[in-house]
N, C-alpha and C positions, 0 to 999 in steps of 0.2 A: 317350577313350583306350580300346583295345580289351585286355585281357589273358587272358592262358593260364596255366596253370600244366600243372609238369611232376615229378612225383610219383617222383624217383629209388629202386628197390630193390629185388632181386628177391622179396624176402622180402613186399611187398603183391600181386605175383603169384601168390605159393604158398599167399598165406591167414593165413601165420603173424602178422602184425600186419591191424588194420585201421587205412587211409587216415582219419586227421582231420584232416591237414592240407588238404587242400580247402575243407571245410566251415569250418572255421575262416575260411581266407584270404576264402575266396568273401564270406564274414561281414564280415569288414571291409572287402575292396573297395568292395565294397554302399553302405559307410558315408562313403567318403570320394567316392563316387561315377565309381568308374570299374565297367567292363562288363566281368565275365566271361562270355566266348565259350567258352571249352574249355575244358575239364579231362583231361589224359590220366596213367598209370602205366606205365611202363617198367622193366624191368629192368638189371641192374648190365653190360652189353653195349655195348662203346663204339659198335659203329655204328648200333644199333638206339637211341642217346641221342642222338647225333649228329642221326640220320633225324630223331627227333622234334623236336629241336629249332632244324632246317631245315623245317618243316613251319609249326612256331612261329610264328616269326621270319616267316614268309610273310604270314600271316595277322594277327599282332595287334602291336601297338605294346611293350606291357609282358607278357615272359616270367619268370613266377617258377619257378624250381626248389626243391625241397625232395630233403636225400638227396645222399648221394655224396660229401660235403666232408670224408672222415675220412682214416686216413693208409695203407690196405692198398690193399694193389692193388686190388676191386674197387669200391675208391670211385672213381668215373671223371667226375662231374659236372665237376671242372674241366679236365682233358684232352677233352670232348666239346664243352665252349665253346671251346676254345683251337685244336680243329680247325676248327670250324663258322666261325671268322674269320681261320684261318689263321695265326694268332700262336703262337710258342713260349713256355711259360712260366717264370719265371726267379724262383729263392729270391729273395727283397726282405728283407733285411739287417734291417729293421726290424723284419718280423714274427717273424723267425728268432731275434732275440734277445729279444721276447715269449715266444716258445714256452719260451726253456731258462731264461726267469726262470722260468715257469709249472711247471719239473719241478725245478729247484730248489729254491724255496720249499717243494713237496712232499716233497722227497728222494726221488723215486723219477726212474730214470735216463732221458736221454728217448734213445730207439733212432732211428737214421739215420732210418728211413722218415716219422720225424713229420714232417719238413726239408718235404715237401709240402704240407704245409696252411699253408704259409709261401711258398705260390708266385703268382705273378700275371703276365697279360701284360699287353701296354704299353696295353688299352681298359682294365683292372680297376682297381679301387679296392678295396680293402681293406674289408670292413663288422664292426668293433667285436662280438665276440662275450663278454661278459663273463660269460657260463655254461659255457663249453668251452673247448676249445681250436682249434678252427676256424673262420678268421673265414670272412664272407661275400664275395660277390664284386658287386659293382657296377657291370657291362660296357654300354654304351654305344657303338653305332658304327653304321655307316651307318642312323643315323634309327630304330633298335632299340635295347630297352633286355633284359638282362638281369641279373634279381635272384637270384644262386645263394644259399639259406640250407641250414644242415644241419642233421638229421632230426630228433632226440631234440627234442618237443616243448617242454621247459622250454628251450632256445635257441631253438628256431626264433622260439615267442612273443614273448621276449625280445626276441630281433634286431627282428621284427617293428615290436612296438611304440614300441622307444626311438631305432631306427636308422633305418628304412626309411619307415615310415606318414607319418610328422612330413613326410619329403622327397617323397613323393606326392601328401600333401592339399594339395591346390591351394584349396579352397574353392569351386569353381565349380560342384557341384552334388552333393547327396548320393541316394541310391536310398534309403526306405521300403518297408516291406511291412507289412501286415496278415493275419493269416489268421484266417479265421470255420470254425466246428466245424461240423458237420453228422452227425447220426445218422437212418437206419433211412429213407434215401433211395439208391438208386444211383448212381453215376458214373456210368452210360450217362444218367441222367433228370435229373441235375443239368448237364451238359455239355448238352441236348436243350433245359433254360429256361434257362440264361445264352449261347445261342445269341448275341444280339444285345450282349455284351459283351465275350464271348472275341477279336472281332478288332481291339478299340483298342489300340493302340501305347503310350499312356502317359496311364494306367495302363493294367497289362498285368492280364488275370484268369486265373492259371491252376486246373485242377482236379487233386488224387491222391486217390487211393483209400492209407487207414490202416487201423490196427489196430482204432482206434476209429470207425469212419467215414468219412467223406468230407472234405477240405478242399478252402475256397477263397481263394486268395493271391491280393493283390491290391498288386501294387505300380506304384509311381510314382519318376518322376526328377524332380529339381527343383530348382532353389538354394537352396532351404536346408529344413530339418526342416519349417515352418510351412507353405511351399507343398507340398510333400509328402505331409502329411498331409490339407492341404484338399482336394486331389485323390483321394485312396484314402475319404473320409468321402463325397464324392456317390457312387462308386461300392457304396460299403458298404451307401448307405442304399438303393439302387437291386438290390443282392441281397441283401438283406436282404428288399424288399418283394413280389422273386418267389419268394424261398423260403419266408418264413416261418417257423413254429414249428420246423424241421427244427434250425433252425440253435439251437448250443446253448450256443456259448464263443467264446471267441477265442482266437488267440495262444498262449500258454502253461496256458491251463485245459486240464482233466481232468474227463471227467463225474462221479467224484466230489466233485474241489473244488467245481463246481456246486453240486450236491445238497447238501452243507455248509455251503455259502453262504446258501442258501434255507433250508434248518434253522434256522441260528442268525439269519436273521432273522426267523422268525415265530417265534424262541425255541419250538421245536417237537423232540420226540425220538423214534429210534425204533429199534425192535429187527429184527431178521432171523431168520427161519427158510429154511432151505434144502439142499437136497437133490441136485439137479443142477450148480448151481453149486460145491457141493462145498468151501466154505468161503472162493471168491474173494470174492463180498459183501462179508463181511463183513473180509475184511481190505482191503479196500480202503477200508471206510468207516473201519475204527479202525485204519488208518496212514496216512490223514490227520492234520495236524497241527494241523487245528482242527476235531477232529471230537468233543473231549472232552464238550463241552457238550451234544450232541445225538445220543452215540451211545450206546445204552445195553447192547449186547450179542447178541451172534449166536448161535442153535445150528445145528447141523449134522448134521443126520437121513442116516443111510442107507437109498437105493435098498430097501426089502424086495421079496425076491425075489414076483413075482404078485401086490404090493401095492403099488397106483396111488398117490403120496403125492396130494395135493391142493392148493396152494399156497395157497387162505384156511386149510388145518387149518393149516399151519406156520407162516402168519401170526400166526394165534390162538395158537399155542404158544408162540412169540417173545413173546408181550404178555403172556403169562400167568407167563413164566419172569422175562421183564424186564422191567416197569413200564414202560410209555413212550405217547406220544403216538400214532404212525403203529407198525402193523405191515407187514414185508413178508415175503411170503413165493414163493418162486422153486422149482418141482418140476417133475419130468418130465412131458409130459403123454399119454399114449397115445391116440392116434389108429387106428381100424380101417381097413387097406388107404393107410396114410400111403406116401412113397417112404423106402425102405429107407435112402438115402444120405442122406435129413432129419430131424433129429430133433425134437420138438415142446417145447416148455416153454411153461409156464405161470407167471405172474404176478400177485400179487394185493397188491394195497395197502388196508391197512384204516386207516380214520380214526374209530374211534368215536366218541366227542366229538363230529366234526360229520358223523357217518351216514354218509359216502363206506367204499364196498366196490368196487375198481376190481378186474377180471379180465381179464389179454388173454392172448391165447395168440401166442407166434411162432414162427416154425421157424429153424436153422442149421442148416449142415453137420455131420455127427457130431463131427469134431474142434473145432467153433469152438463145439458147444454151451455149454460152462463159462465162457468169456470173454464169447459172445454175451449167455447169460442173465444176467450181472451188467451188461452194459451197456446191455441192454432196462432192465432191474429202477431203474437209475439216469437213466435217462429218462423212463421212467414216474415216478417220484417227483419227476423237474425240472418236467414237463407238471403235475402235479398242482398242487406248491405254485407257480409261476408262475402259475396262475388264483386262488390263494388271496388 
């Protein structure tokens, strides 16, 4: 089964809300195993919803709508289906007196214009809203299926879950995905070695470029969870063994949860000094939520003006302020005749105890220095204790 969704409002047009309903759906599609093809946004414009969802309807089997289902004129989702098949829609008696129980029980008056969210043509079925007052619409006809739900997310979910999903999951096959973390590698040179597995069909490997680096997604279709995952596991082990060290996390880690992780398990602690980063460090490592054990306190030196900080002096000053195991220390580093638009820092990891004094230097853009240098500095310390 192939599906689309169709993202009713002009208001995700203009910026004023952001789309999550995509993300979401695309989410559970995934799960139940049917194939998101499209995703489109339109605005509250009967024929430009219409268009769209004659475009739909062309291409994919299951169209979901989100949007439009409320009682004002430019709610138009259901008038845009009722053209698109050519049917008039008619109050249904039923919903109609759902509605005046629902402002009833409220005591507040319900105004002529709700009477339309109480409307249906002769393909619709009615879909159970028990968070609003708009149900859904469940249209079916010529071998097309559309699912209208409306917008305000505590319904749509709702709908979603208890209404629709249950009547979808078929069982016959779910989609999987894995994604592996990668730092201080490019998307041109990580797409350049998974050459030879970017073109399988299933599993599929895609590459994006993030905040924190690079990922790589690795999904699979399959009848059930188990065969899904055995298939995304040869491929993982198989980029895993072209990439190597780059690769840092999975899934839902954070290069600090990393770094946190390998702390408390070599029961190991350590302080930060830092200058350029500018007190990212350090609040990344102490708002962590398991980072109490192993993190023993940051300071935060300012830039002196025609004074070079050094990143082992702030290391040493971090260890001397706060007792700890590992210091790290993260400062500008001036380079003679460097490019103007790069900026340089420096990195220094100190382990006294066991004699390690680690110094690299890297460059980022001027704007991404402060972000860059905390997520060198958190690499650095993964590479480290990973050999320990």
């Amino acid at each position: 089964m192939r599906a689309e969704i169709v993202c009713v409002g002009s208001e995700l047009l203009l910026g004023d809300i952001v789309d999550t309903h995509t993300q979401y759906l695309a989410r559970r599609l995934s799960s139940i195993g049917i194939d998101l093809h499209h995703s489109t946004a339109v605005g509250d414009n009967l024929a430009r919803v219409v268009d769209c969802l004659r475009h739909a309807t062309g291409r994919s089997d299951l169209v979901l709508t989100t949007g439009g289902l409320g009682p004002t004129d430019d709610d138009l989702t259901r008038e845009a289906i009722a053209e698109l098949f050519g049917e008039t829609p008619t109050v249904d008696p039923v919903l109609a007196d759902g509605l005046r129980t629902f402002f009833e029980l409220r005591k507040v008056p319900m105004t002529t214009n709700n009477l339309k969210q109480a409307w249906l043509i002769p393909s619709a079925h009615a879909i159970t809203n028990d968070r609003g007052t708009a149900p859904g619409w469940w249209v079916t006809k010529l071998g097309k299926t559309i699912i209208a739900m409306p917008g305000p997310p505590g319904e749509m979910h709702h709908m979603w879950e208890h209404e629709i999903e249950p009547r979808l999951a078929t069982g016959e096959a779910v989609i999987r995905s894995r994604t592996l973390k990668l730092f201080n590698i490019s998307e041109s040179r990580v797409d350049e070695l998974l050459k030879p597995l970017t073109p399988a069909a299933n599993p599929t490997t895609a590459i994006y470029a993030k905040q924190d680096g690079i990922q790589v997604r690795i999904t699979a279709k399959a009848p059930n969870d188990a065969a899904a995952m055995s298939a995304i596991a040869v491929t993982e082990k198989e980029t895993r063994r072209i990439l190597g060290d780059v690769v840092w996390g999975v899934d839902d880690d954070t290069l600090d949860s990393v770094a946190v992780s390998l702390l408390n398990a070599r029961v190991a602690t350590v302080a930060i000094g830092e200058s350029v980063t500018a007190g990212l460090l350090t609040s990344m490592l102490a708002g962590n939520d398991r980072s109490a054990a192993c993190f023993r306190g940051g300071l935060v030196v300012p830039d002196s003006e025609g004074v070079e900080q050094r990143a082992p002096d702030l290391a040493r000053l971090a260890l001397k302020r706060f007792p700890a195991d590992i210091g790290i220390g993260v400062s500008g580093h001036l380079v003679p005749g460097s490019n103007p638009e790069m900026d340089e820092f420096e990195i220094a990891i100190l382990w006294p105890r066991r004699g390690i004094e680690t110094v690299v230097t890297q460059r980022a853009r001027h704007f991404r220095r402060r972000a860059m240098g905390a997520y060198h500095a958190l690499d650095e310390l993964r590479k480290l204790l990973s050999l320990e």
